[in-house]
Every structure is written in structure tokens, then in C-alpha cells.
C-alpha positions, 0 to 999 in steps of 0.5 A, spaced: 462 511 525 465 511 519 470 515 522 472 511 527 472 504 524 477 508 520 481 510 526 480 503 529 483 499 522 488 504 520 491 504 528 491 496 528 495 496 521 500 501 525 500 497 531 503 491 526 508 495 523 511 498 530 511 490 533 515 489 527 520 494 528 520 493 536 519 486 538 521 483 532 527 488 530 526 488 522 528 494 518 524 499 516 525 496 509 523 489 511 517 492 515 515 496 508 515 490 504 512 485 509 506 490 510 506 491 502 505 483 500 501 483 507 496 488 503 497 484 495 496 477 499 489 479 503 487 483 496 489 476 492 484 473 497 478 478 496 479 480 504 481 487 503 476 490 498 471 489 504 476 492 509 475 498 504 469 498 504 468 497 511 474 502 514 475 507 508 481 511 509 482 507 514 484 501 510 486 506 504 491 510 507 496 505 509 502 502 505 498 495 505 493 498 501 498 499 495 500 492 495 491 491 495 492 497 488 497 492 485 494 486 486 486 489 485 489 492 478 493 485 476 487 481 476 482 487 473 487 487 467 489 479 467 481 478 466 480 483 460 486 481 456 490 475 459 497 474 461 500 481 459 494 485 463 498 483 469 503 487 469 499 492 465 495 492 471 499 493 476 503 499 473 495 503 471 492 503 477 499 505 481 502 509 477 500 516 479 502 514 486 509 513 484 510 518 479 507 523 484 513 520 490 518 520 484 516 528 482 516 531 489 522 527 491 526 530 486 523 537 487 525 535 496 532 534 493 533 540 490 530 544 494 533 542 500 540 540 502 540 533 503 544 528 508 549 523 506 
């Protein structure tokens, strides 16, 4: 069932993503954003960690669950080592992913010949 919960949860967070491309007309920037703050706010509120454990990948694999990784990373810090374990909390959990997106961005870019 896991399998399916997570299809189900992961579509939903889709579905969301292309009404606001198509009914609302928001850029893929804003679309991006909203659903990254839409993840940070649903975790700030203890809602998307049972999500996680609920959908698994389905929950995981979405841009929402880098504003979850965020925001779950701040609050861990911030309650270990105060106002400073806020941005250094942020930054541990989700480091690798940015490092990652950086890295092969440029390998991508040097590889293949970029529009512009």
C-alpha cells in the first residue's frame, strides 16, 4: 500500500503545481516558490513529517519537501544552539542537495551547449 499512497500524495502535490500553472497562470518561478513555502509552512506546523511517514516518497520526492528540509533542519539546530543553529540548520540538512544541483549543473553546462 505504501507504494500507492505514495503515487496518490505525490500526484496530489503535482496536480497543485500544474492548477497553478494553468488556472492561475503563475510562472514556473512562482510555482516553485509557493510550493517550496507551502512545504516550510506545513512542516513549521508539524503536518509534513506524518505526511512523510504516511507517503514516503511520495511526500519526499516533491520541491515541498525541500521547504520541509528547511525549516525541519532550523528548528533542530535552533533548539540545540539557539538563534545561530537557525541558519546553520538550514544550510546542514540541504546542503548536499544544492551542492549536487550546482556540480552537475555545471558539468551539464560544459558538456552540452547551452541555449540562450
Amino acid at each position: 500500500m505504501i507504494f500507492f499512497w505514495a503515487f496518490v500524495i505525490g500526484g496530489i502535490i503535482c496536480v497543485i503545481g500544474q492548477i497553478m500553472f494553468d488556472v492561475l497562470k503563475l510562472t514556473p518561478a512562482h510555482t516553485l516558490s509557493t510550493l517550496v513555502v507551502l512545504g516550510a509552512i506545513l512542516d513549521g506546523f508539524g503536518l509534513y513529517e506524518p505526511l512523510i511517514d504516511f507517503a514516503g516518497a511520495g511526500a519526499t520526492i516533491p520541491i515541498t519537501s525541500f521547504g520541509n528540509a528547511l525549516v525541519h533542519g532550523a528548528m533542530e539546530e535552533a533548539a540545540e544552539h539557539g538563534i545561530v543553529g537557525v541558519v546553520t540548520g538550514m544550510f546542514e540538512v540541504t546542503s548536499a542537495g544544492i551542492s549536487a544541483a550546482i556540480i552537475f549543473g555545471t558539468i551539464a553546462a560544459i558538456i552540452f551547449k547551452p541555449k540562450g
